[in-house]
C-alpha positions in Angstrom: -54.6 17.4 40.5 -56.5 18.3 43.3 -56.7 16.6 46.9 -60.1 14.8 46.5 -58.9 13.2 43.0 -55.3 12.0 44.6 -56.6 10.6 47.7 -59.2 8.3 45.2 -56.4 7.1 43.1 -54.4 6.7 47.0 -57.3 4.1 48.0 -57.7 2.6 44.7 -54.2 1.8 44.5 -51.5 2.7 47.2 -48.6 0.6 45.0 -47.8 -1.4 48.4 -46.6 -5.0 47.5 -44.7 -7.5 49.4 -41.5 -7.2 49.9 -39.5 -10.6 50.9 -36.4 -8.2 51.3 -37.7 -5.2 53.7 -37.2 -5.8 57.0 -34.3 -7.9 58.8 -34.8 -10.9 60.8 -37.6 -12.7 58.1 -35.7 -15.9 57.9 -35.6 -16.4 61.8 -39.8 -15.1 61.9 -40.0 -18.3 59.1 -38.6 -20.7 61.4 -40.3 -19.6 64.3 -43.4 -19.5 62.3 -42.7 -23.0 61.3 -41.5 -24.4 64.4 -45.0 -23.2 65.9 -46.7 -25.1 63.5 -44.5 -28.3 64.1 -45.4 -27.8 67.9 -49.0 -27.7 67.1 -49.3 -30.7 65.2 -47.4 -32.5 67.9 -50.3 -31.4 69.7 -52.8 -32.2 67.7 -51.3 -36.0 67.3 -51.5 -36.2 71.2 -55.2 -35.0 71.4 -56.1 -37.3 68.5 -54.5 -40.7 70.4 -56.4 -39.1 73.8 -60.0 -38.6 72.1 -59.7 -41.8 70.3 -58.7 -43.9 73.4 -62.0 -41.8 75.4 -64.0 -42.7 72.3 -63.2 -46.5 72.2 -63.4 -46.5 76.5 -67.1 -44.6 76.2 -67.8 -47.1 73.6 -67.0 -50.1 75.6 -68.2 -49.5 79.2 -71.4 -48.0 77.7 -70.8 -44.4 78.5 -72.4 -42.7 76.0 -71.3 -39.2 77.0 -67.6 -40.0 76.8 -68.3 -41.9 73.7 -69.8 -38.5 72.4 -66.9 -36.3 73.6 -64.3 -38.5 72.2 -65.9 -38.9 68.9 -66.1 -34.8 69.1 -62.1 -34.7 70.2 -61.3 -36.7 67.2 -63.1 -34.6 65.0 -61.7 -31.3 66.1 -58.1 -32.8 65.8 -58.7 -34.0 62.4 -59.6 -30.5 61.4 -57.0 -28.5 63.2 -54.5 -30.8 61.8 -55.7 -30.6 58.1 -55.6 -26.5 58.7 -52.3 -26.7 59.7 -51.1 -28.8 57.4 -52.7 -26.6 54.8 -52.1 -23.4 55.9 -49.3 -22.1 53.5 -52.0 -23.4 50.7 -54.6 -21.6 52.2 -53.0 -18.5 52.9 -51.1 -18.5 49.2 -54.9 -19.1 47.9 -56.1 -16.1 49.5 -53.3 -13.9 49.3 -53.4 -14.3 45.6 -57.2 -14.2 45.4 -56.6 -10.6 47.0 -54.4 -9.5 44.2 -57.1 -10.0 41.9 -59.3 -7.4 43.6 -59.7 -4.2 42.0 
């Protein structure tokens, strides 16, 4: 088999797959992983409460540029939070969607 021919079959398929076993110190990368994502939608419930009270206060005193950037904070916290929430989901999704490519 010559050089050209092995490294075609080498790009087409190296046999790499992944290995929940290979390297120590997974389980602590999973909680830290995890903890991150706790801290960021502990974030995310105090930037929600903070847009919505500049959104209601831009509402009532008739400031329509505070009304705008709260209804815009509220908005972004929504969707970070639905990422996080979903992100196992969406990377699973992907990750399997990637197998599937030949």
């Amino acid at each position: 088999m010559s050089l050209a021919t092995k490294a075609v079959l080498l790009a087409y398929d190296p046999g790499i797959k992944p290995n929940e076993g290979g390297l120590p110190g997974l389980s602590v990368l999973k909680q830290v992983m995890g903890s991150i994502n706790l801290f960021g939608l502990v974030a995310v419930v105090g930037a929600l409460a903070v847009s919505a009270a500049v959104w209601a206060w831009g509402h009532h005193s008739g400031g329509h540029q505070a009304e705008a950037n709260g209804k815009k904070g509220v908005m972004v916290s929504a969707g970070a939070a639905l990422l996080m929430g979903a992100a196992n989901g969406v990377v699973a999704f992907f990750s399997t969607l990637g197998t599937k490519v030949h």
